[in-house]
C-alpha positions as CSV (number, residue, x, y, z in Angstrom):
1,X,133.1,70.5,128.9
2,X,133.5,72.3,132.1
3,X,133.2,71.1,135.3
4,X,130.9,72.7,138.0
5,X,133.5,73.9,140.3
6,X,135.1,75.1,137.1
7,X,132.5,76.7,135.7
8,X,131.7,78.6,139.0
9,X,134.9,79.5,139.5
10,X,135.6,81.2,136.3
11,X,132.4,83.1,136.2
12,X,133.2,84.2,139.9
13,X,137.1,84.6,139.0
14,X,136.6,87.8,136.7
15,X,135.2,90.0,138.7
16,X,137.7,89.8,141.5
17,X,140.3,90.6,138.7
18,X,138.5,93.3,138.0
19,X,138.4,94.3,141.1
20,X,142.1,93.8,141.3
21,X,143.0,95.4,138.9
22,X,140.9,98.3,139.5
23,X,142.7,99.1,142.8
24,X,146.0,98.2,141.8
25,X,145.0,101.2,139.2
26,X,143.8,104.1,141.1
27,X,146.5,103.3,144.3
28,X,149.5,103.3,142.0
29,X,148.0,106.5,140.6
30,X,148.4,108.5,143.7
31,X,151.2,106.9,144.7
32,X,153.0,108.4,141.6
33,X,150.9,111.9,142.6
34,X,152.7,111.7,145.4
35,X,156.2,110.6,144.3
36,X,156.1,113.5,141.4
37,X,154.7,116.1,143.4
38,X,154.8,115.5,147.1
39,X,157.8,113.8,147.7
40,X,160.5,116.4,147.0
41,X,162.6,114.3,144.3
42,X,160.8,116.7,141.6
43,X,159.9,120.1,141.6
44,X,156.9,120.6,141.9
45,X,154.6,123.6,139.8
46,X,151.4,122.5,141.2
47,X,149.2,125.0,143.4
48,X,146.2,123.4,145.9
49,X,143.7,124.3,143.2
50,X,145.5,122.0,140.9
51,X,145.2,119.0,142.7
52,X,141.3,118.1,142.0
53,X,142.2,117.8,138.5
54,X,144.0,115.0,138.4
55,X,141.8,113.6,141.5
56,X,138.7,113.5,138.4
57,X,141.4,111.5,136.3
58,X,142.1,109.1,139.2
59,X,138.5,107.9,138.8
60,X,138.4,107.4,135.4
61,X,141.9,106.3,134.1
62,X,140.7,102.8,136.3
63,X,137.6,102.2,134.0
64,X,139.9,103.1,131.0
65,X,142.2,100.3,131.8
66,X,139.8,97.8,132.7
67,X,138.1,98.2,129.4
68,X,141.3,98.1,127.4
69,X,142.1,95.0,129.4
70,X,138.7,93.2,128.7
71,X,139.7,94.2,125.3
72,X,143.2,92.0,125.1
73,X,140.6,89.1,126.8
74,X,142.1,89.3,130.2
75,X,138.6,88.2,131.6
76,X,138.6,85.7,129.8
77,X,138.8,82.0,132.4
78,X,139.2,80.0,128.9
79,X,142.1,81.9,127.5
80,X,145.0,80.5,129.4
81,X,147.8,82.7,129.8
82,X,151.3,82.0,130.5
83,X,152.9,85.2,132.9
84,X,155.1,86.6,130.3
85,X,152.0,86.5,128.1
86,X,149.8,88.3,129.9
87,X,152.7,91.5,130.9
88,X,152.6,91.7,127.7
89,X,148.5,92.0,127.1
90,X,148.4,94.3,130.6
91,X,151.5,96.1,129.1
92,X,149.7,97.0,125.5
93,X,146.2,97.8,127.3
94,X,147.7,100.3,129.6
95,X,149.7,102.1,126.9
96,X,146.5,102.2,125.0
97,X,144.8,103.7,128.2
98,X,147.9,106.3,128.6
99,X,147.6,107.2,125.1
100,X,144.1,107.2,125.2
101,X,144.1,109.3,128.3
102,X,146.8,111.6,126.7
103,X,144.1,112.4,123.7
104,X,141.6,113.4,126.2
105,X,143.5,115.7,127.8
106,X,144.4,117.5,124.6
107,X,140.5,119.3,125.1
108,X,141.1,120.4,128.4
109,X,142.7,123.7,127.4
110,X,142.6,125.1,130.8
111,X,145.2,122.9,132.2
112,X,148.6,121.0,131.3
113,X,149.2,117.8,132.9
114,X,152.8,116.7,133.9
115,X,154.5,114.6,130.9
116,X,156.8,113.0,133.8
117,X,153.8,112.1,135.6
118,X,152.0,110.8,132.6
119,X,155.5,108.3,131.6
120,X,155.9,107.2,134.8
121,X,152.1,106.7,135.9
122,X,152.1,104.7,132.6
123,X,155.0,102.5,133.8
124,X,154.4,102.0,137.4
125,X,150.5,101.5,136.7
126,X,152.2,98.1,134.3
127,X,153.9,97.5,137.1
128,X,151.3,97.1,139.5
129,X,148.8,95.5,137.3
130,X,151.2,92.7,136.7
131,X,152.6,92.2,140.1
132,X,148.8,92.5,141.7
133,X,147.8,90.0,138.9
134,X,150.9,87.5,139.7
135,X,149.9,87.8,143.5
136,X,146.6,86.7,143.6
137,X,147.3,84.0,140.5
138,X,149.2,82.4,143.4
139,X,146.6,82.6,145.7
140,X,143.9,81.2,143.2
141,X,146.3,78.7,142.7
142,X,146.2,77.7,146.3
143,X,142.1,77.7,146.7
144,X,142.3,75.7,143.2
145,X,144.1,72.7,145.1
146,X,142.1,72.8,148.2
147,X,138.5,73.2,146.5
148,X,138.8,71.1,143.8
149,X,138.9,73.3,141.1
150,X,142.2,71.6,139.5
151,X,141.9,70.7,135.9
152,X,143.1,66.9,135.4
153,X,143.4,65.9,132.0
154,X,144.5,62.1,130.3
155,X,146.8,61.9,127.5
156,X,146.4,59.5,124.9
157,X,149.9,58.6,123.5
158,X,153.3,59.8,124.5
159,X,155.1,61.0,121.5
160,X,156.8,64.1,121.7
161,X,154.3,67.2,121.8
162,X,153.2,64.8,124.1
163,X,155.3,65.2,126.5
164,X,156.0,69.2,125.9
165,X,152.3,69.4,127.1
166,X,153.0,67.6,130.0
167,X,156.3,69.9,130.5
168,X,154.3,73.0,130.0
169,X,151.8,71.8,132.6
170,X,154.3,71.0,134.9
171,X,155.9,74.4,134.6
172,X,152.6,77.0,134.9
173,X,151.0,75.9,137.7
174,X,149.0,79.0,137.1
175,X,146.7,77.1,134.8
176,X,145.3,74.6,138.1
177,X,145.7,71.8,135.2
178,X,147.3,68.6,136.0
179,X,148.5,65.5,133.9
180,X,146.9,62.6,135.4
181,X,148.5,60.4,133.2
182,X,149.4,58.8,129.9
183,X,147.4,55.9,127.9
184,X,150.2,54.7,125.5
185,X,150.9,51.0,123.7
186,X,154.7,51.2,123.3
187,X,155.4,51.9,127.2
188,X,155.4,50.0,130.5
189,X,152.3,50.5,132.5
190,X,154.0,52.4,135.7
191,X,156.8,53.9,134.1
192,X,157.1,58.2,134.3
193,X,157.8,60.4,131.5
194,X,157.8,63.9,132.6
195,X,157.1,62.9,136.2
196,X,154.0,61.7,134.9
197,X,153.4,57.8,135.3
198,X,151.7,55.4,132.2
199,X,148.5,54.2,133.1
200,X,148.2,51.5,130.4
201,X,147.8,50.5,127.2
202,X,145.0,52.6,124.8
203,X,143.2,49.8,125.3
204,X,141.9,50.5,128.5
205,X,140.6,54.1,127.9
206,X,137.3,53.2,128.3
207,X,137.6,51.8,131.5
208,X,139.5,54.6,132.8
209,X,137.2,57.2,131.5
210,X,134.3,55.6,133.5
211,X,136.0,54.4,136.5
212,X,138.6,57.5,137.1
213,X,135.6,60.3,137.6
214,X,138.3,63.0,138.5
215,X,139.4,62.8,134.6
216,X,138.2,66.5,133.2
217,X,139.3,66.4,129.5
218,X,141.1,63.8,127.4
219,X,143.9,65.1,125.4
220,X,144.3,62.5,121.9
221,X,148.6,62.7,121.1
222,X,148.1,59.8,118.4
223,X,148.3,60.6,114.7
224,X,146.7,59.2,111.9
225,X,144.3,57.3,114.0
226,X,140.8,55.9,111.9
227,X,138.1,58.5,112.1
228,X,136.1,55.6,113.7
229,X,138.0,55.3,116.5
230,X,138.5,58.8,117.2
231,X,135.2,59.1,117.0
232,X,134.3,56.6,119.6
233,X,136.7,58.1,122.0
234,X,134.6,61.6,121.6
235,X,131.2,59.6,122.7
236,X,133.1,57.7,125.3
237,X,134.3,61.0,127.0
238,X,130.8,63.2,126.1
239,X,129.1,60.5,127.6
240,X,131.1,60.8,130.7
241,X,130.8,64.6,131.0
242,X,134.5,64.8,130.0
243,X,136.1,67.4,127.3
244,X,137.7,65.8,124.5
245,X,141.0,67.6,122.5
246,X,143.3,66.3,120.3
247,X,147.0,67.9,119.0
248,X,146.7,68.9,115.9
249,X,147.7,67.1,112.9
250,X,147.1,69.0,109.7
251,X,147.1,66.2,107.0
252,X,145.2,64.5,109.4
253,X,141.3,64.9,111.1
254,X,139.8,68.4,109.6
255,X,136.6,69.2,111.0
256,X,134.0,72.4,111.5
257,X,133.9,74.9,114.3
258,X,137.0,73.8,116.0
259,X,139.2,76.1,117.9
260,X,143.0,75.9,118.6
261,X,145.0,76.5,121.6
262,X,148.6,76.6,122.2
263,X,150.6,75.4,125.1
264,X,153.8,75.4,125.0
265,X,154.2,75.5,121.5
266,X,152.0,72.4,120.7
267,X,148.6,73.1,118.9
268,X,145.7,71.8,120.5
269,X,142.2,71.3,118.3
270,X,139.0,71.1,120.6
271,X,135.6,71.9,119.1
272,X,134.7,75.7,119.6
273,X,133.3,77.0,122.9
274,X,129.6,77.5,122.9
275,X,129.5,82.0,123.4
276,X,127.5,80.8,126.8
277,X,131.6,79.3,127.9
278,X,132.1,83.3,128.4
279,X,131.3,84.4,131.9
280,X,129.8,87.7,130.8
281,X,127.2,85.7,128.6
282,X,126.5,83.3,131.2
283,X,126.0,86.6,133.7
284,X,123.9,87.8,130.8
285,X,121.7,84.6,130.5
286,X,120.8,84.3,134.1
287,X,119.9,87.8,134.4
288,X,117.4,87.6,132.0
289,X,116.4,84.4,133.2
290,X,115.8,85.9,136.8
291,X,114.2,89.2,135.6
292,X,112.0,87.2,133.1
293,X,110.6,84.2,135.9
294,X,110.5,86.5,138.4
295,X,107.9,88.4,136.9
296,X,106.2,85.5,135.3
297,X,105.8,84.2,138.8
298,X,104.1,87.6,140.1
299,X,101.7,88.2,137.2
300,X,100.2,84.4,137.1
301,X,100.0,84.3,140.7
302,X,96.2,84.3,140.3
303,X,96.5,82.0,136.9
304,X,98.2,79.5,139.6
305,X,95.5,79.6,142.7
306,X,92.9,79.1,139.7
307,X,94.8,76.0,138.3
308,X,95.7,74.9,141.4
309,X,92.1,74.7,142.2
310,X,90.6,73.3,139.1
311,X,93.8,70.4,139.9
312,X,92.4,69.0,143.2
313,X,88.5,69.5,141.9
314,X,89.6,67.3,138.9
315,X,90.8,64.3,140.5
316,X,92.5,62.8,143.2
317,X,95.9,63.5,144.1
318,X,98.7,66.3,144.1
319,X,98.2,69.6,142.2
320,X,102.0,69.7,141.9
321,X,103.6,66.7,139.8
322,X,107.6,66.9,140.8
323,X,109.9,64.6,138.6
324,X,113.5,63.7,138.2
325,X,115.3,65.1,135.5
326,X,118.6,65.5,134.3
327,X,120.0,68.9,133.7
328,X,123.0,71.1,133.5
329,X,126.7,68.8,134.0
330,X,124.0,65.9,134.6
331,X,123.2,67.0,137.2
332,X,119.7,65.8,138.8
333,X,117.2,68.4,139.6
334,X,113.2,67.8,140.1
335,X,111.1,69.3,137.3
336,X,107.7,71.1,138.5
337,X,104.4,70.8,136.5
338,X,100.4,70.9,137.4
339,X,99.6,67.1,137.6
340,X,97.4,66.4,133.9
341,X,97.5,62.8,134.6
342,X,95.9,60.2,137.3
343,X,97.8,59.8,140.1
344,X,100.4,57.0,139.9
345,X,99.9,56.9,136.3
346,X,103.5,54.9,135.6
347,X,103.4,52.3,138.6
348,X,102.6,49.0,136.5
349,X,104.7,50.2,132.9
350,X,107.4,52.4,134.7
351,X,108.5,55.3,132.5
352,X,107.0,55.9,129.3
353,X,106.7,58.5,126.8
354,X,103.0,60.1,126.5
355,X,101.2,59.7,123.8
356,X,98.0,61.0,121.4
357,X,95.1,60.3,123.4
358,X,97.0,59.0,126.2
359,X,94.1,57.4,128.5
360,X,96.4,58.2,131.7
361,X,95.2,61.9,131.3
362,X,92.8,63.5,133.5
363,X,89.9,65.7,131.7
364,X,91.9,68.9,132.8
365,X,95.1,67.4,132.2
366,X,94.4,67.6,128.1
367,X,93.4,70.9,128.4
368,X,96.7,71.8,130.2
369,X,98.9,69.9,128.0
370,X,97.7,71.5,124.8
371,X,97.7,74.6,125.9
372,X,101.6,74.3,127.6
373,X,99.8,75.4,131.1
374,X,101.1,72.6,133.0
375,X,104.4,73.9,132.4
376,X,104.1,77.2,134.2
377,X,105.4,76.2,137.3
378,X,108.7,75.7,135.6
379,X,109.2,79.1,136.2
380,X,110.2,78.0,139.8
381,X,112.6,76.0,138.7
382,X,114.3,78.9,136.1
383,X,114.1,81.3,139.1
384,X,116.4,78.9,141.3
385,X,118.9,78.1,139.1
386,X,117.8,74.6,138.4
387,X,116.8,75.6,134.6
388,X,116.9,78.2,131.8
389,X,114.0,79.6,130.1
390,X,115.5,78.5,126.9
391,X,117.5,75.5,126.3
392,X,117.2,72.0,125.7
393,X,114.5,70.7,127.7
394,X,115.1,67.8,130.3
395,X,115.1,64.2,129.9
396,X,114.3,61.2,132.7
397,X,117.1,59.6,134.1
398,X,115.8,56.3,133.0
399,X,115.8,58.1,129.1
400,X,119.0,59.4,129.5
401,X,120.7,56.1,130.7
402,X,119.5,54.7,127.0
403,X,119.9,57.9,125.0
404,X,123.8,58.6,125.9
405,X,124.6,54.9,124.8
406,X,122.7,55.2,121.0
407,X,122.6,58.7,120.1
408,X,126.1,60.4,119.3
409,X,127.1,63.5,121.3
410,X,123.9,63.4,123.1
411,X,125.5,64.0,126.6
412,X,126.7,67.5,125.0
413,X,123.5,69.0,125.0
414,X,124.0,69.3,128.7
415,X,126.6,71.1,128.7
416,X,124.2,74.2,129.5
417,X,121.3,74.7,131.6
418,X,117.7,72.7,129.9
419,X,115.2,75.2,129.3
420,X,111.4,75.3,129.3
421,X,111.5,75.7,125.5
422,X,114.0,75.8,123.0
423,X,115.4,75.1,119.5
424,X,113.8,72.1,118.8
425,X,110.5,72.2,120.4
426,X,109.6,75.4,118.2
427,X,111.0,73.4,115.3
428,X,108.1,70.2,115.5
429,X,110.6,68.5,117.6
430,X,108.5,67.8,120.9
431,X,107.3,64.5,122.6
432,X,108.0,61.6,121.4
433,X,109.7,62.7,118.0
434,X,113.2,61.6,116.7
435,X,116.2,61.9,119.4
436,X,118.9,62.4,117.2
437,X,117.1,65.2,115.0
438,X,116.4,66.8,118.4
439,X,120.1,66.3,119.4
440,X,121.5,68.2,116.3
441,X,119.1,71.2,117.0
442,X,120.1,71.4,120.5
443,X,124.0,71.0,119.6
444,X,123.1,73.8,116.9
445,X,121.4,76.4,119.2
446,X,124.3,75.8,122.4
447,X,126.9,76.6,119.7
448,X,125.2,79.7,118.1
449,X,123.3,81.2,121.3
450,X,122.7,84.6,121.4
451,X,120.2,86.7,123.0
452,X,118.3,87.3,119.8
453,X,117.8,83.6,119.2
454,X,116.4,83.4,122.7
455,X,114.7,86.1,121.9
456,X,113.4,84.4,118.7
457,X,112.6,81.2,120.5
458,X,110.5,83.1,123.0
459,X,108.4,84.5,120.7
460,X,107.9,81.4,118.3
461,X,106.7,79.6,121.7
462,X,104.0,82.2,122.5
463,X,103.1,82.3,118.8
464,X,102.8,78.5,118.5
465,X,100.9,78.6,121.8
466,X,98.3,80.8,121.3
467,X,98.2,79.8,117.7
468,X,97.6,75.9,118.4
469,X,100.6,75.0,115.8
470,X,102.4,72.7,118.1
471,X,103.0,69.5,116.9
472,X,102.8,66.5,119.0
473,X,101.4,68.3,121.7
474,X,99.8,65.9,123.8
């Protein structure tokens, strides 16, 4: 999983590369202009009314590259990179741009560009790219160790690929991840390998994993371990917000949507990256989100003074009833609904699920409930950020504290933003239904989102809605 720092750093991080890379683009471009025809090293055939033609190329060749570079998935926070890598993905997307470029030439018949300055606009436009790229890698570096953004991760055993991770760390700095340390049976607790120190025996990863809240992601080295015990080590860590990978053994664990990595040589299995760990999705999502609540908000503006209203006219007490929930990274938010039941309706049982003719209700409050009108104010909390409008909806702290400890992978569902709807609820999964069936449908729609399934969701909401299908509505 990804931190929040992390996560706001690599949605923020592309567009300054694009930006990057845009002017390291169009500025090497007329610095080669000038070099081939300005600087008196070449003869030069061009006349004054030559020169706006390749001034129209200098603002297009820059969107040309950048798309062949999104292309190669140099936008891309979660592919790491190491810098001869990624010369050589800058160095096949501009030769793809130049020949590109080239092709489109070929139709203007009124005009022949310069071959010399096509070669070497090519070449220094690499160049430039790379070296601009290199720069602000550094830089990023830097803000990485003073914000926080560093990646620590915990290794579990210190066999060989092991310690080639921890080498390859150790050497690309670029990648803001650091070894924290090693868990291993066979070694003194204290001694280094690699320059980093043993923390323990295996034994002790629990602990850790709670106690040490700067662990990111847990990286299994041990082979042949019991599926049982790997799998406890995946709840311990979901549970704990932390990403769990593990090298890859091939006569060993096989599982489903997993994804492999490479550093340094040593394959890495994680399971896949829900599409929403791209930043252009996640840009995509909250757009939609903002466009979407934002207009929701405007056209029930008179829907709201009306409920509002009725509310206070019901009963006594707040028309707004604000409670805690636990959303995206765990993090704690306040949920806003129209208040459906008396006031102080959970002092003498504390949290409790509602049920079919609950008697806590007011005479409005059913009304509301069945007819998902108490929600509406949750498009507040979409329009700040604090939700999506589809997702996995929000539990209680309280809830959460029990549901993390007896239903696998549980804390994975909040990996994204909770949503007003989602998966589950327009799949009978609402209220107080099965936790675990409503886990596997939320795990299911964060690792096959799309637009189209929110899309879908949206409309099987308002169907259900307006339709009275909704089970366990009350």
């Amino acid at each position: 999983m990804i931190t929040p720092r992390r996560r706001q750093r690599d949605t923020f991080l592309p567009w300054i590369y694009i930006l990057v890379d845009f002017l390291s683009t169009f500025f090497m471009l007329k610095a080669v202009f000038w070099f081939r025809f300005s600087s008196g090293f070449f003869e030069s055939p061009l006349g004054e009314t030559d020169y706006p033609v390749y001034f129209k190329v200098f603002s297009i060749v820059p969107f040309i590259v950048i798309f062949f570079m999104r292309f190669y998935g140099l936008y891309r926070p979660s592919r790491l990179y190491s810098f001869g890598t990624e010369i050589g993905s800058v160095c096949k997307a501009v030769t793809a741009s130049t020949v590109i470029v080239m092709a489109l030439t070929f139709f203007v018949r009124s005009f022949t560009f310069s071959r010399t300055f096509v070669v070497l606009a090519g070449i220094a436009v690499a160049a430039s790219v790379s070296l601009g790229r290199y720069l602000f890698g550094l830089i990023v570096m830097e803000i990485d160790k003073k914000r926080g953004s560093q990646r620590n991760i915990l290794i579990i055993g210190c066999d060989e690929n092991a310690r080639k991770l921890a080498r390859f760390y150790r050497r690309n700095p670029r990648f803001s991840t650091r070894v924290e340390g090693y868990l291993d049976d066979s070694l003194r607790s204290g001694e280094r390998v690699e320059g980093v120190p043993v923390l323990g025996p295996t034994a002790l990863f629990p602990e850790i994993i709670r106690e040490r809240r700067e662990i990111h992601e847990v990286v299994l080295a041990l082979q042949g371990q019991p599926e049982e015990k790997v799998l406890k080590m995946v709840y311990e860590c979901e549970k704990g917000l932390v990403s769990f990978r593990w090298i890859a053994d091939i006569f060993g664990l096989i599982a489903s949507r997993m994804s492999v990595s490479y550093f340094g040589g040593v394959p890495v299995l994680s399971f896949a990256d829900s599409p929403l760990a791209d930043w252009e999705n996640r840009v995509l999502k909250r757009t939609v989100d903002i466009l979407v609540s934002s207009a929701a908000l405007v056209l029930f503006l008179p829907l709201f003074l009306v409920l509002a209203i009725a509310v206070k006219c019901d009963s006594r007490g707040p028309v707004f009833y604000r409670q805690q929930r636990i959303g995206e990274d765990g993090k704690r938010f306040y949920l806003i609904k129209f208040r459906t039941m008396q006031a102080g309706a959970e002092t003498a049982t504390g949290p409790v699920w509602a049920k079919e003719n609950d008697e806590r209700r007011t005479k409005l409050g059913i009304i509301l409930r069945r007819n998902n009108l108490d929600e509406l104010p949750q498009f507040w909390n979409v329009f700040v950020g604090d939700m999506s409008l589809v997702g996995p909806r929000p539990e209680r702290p309280f809830f959460v504290s029990q549901f993390k400890e007896d239903v696998p992978r549980y804390m994975a569902r909040h990996a994204i933003r909770s949503g007003i709807t989602g998966w589950a609820q327009v799949n009978g999964l609402r209220g107080n239904t099965s936790i675990e069936e409503r886990t596997k449908y939320d795990l299911y729609y964060i690792e096959n989102w799309s637009l189209w399934l929110d899309f879908k969701i949206l409309c099987r909401t308002v169907f259900q809605t307006f339709s009275k299908t909704q089970p366990n509505a009350y």
